[in-house]
C-alpha positions, -999 to 999 in steps of 0.1 A, spaced: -114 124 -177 -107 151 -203 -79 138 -228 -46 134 -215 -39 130 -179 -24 164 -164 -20 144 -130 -9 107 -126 -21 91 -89 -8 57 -75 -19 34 -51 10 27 -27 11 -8 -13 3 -34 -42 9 -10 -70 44 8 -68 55 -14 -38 53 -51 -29 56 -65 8 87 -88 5 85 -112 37 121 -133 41 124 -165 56 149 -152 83 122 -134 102 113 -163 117 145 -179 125 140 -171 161 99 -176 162 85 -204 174 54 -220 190 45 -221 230 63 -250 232 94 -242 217 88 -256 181 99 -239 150 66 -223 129 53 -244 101 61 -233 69 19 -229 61 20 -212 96 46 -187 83 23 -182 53 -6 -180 72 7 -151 93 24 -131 61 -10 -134 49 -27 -115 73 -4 -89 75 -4 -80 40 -40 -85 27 -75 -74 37 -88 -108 51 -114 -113 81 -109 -114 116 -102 -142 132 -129 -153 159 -100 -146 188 -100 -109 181 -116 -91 209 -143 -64 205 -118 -32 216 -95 -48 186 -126 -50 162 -128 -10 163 -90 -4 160 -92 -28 128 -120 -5 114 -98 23 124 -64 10 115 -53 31 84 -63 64 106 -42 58 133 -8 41 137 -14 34 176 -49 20 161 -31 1 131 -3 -11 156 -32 -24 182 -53 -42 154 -26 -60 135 -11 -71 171 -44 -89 182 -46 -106 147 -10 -117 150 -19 -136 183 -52 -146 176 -33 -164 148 -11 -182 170 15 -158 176 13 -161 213 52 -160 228 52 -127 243 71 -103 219 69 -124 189 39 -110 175 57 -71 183 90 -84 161 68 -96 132 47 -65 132 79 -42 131 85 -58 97 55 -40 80 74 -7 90 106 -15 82 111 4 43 135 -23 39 108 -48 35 90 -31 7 106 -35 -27 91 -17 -59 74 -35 -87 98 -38 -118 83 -7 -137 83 12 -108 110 31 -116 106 37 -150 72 50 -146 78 76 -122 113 86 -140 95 91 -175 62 110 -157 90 133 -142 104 138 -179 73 145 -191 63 171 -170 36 151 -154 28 156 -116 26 125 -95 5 116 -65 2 89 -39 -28 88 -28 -25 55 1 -48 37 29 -18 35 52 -9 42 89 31 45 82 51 69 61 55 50 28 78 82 19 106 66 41 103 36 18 111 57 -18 140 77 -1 155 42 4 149 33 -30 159 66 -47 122 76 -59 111 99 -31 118 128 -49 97 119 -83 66 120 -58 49 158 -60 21 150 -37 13 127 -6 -19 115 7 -16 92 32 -51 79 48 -36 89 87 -24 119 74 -57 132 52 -81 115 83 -99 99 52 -96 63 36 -107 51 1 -127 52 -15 -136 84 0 -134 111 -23 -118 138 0 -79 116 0 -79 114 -41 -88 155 -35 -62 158 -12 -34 147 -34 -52 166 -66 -51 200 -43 -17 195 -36 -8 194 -74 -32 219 -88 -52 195 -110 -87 190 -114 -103 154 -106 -117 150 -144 -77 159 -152 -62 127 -134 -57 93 -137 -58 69 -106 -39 35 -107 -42 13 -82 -50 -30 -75 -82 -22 -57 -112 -16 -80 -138 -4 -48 -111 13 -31 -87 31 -54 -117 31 -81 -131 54 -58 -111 83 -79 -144 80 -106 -164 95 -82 -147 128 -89 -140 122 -128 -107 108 -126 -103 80 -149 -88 44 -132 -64 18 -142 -65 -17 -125 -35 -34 -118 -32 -68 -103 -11 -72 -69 9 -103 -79 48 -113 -78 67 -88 -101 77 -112 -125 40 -116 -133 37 -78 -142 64 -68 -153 51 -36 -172 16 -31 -162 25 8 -148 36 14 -178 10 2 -197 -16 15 -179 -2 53 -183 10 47 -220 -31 36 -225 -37 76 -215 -13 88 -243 16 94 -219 53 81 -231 69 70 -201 95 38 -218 
């Protein structure tokens, strides 16, 4: 990257956003027998839906190719995460449906603490901003709740762009969109193979870490004050 970023590009989920399960969702789950989900269960099933973690055994060859497939295609995303939700012991028919609904719901996405202020001070600064996302949902729903849709210039969202990261066309998506050269960006984002991918066309890349908020409490910041950007 040449000097000071003329383009700032975020990873979605992770990175601006956190998935926020409560413990209410599964008030009204429960096993084949009628037995309230263990705690570890509960866990167990957040897990899955949030993280990029293997496929249990259970999950049928048809699912295998929607899972490969999932961030191009909501009716693939929906199909792959279903299968994983019962092969994980969500079996009570429509259970696995409600839980999965969650992941859409922009309510269940809360930003990181810097999220904000970021965003807000790139805006002052006359810096476009990108969100460049391996997603199957529109993730814009979930700023408009928040208030922060509009400091967004540019979308690309994987389903959207038909390309996932670390693919080089989705980061050139966004870049199009805001009139700025790859060697001209910056790309932050808690995947260093996926959202690192941005190096490929001479962005430069921040890692941050997808932990509780409390645990990062200015790492946005931090990583585009690094690039000579005053955002605080």
């Amino acid at each position: 990257m040449s000097s000071t970023p003329k383009a700032v590009l975020f990873d979605f989920s992770g990175t601006l956003f956190r998935f926020t399960d409560k413990p209410d969702w599964f008030a009204d789950l429960h096993d084949e027998n009628g037995r309230p989900l263990h705690l570890d269960h509960q866990m167990e099933l957040i897990r899955r839906m949030t993280q990029p973690v293997g496929l249990p055994a259970a999950v049928e060859d048809d699912d295998r190719i929607s899972w490969e497939r999932r961030d191009l295609d909501p009716a693939e995303h929906r199909r792959a995460y279903l299968a994983i939700l019962r092969a994980s012991g969500l079996t009570v028919p429509g259970q696995a449906e409600s839980l999965y609904e969650r992941v859409l719901d922009p309510a269940s996405w809360e930003p990181f603490d810097d999220t904000a202020t970021v965003l807000r001070g790139l805006k002052s600064a006359a810096v476009p901003v990108g969100i460049v996302s391996n997603i199957a949902f529109d993730v814009r729903k979930v700023l408009e709740r928040v208030g922060l849709r509009d400091l967004v210039d540019a979308y690309a969202l994987s389903y959207e762009v038909g390309a996932i990261k670390p693919n080089p066309r989705i980061f050139e998506a966004a870049l199009d969109e805001l009139g700025v050269a790859g060697y001209d960006a910056l790309m932050i984002g808690d995947s260093s193979e996926a959202d690192g991918g941005a190096t490929r066309i001479g962005s430069a890349f921040e890692l941050v870490h997808d932990v509780p908020p409390q645990q990062r409490p200015t790492a946005l910041v931090d990583a585009v004050e690094r690039h000579g950007i005053a955002v605080s």
